[in-house]
C-alpha positions, 0 to 999 in steps of 0.5 A, a space after each residue: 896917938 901918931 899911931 891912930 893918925 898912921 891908920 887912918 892914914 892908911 885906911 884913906 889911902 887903902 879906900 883911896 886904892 880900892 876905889 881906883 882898882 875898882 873903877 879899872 875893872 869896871 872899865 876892863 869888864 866893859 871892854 871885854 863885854 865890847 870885844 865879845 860883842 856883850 855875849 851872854 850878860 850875866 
């Protein structure tokens, strides 16, 4: 049972993560389109 508790705990935290890196990289994404002066939007 502390098993399943240990997962979701894990899945939050991981969820918790991917939603910080995500976020990082839409704002690395947005600074290099500035410092290129947004060349070429895909």
């Amino acid at each position: 049972m502390s098993k399943s508790v240990d997962l979701r705990e894990a899945a939050i935290a991981y969820h918790k993560a991917g939603h910080i890196i995500a976020e990082s990289a839409k704002v690395f994404e947005v600074g290099k389109k500035k410092q290129e002066g947004a060349v070429a939007p895909k």
